[in-house]
N, C-alpha and C positions, 0 to 999 in steps of 0.2 A: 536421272535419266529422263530426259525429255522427248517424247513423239510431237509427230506430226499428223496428222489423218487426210486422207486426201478428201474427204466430203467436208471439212473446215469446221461440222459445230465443232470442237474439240480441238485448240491449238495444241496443249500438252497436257498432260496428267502425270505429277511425280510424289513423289511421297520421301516425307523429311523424317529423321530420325529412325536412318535403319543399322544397324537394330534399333526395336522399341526400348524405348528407357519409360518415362513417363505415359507419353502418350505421344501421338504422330501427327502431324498437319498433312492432309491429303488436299492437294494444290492440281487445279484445273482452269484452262482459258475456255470460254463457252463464246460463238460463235455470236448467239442470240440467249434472248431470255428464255427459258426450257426446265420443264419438270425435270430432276436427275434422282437417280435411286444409288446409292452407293451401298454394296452387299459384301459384308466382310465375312471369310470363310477358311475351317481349319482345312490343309493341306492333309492333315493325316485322315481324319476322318469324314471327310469333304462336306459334313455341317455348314450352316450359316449360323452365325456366332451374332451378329450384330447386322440389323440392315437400319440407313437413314435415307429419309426421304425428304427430298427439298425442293418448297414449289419454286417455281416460275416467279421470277422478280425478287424474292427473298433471297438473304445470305444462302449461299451456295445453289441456287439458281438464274443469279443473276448474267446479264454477257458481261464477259469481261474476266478479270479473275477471279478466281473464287476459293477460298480456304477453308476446311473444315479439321475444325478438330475432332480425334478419337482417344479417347483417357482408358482406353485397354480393355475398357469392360464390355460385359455382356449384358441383355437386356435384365438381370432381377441385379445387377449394379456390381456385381462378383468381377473380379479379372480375372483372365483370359489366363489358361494355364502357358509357360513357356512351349515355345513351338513354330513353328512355321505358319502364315496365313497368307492368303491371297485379296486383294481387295479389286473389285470389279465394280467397274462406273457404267451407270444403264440411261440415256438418255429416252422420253419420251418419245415414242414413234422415230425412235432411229433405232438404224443397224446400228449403234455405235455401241461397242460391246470392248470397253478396254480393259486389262488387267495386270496389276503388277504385286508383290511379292513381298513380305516382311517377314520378319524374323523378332523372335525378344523370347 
């Protein structure tokens, strides 16, 4: 599922491999070069499970596309028990507040 936003950083945000088998590529077009926070979060008990941060000009802050990988786990390296999650993309000094949905 691809979006559009009407303020442009953000061409699309979609996420491959749903449900989760291995791990997921979360895939986003960025507008310009920009701080992004991506915060991964269980649906049942609305924890955040996993947050990454990616500066400005680096892989997955760069403009243009950007792909990141997520290999299921949580930060002490354990995976993520079966369940539902939500993943939310947080850009620097923007509203831009998107979120979409997986399952494994």
């Amino acid at each position: 599922m691809d979006i559009t936003l009407s303020d442009k950083q953000v061409d699309y945000f979609h996420i491959f491999s749903n449900p989760m088998m291995k791990s997921i590529i979360i895939s986003y077009t960025l507008a310009l070069s920009i701080d992004v926070k991506i915060e991964i979060r269980s649906e049942k008990t609305y924890q955040i499970v996993k947050e990454l941060y990616l500066i400005a000009g680096n892989p997955g802050g760069r403009k243009g596309e950007n792909k990141v990988l997520w290999d299921g786990t949580i930060g002490n390296g354990l995976k993520v028990p079966y369940g539902k999650y939500s993943i939310q993309l947080y850009l620097e000094n923007s509203p831009v507040d998107e979120r979409r949905h997986i399952s494994f």
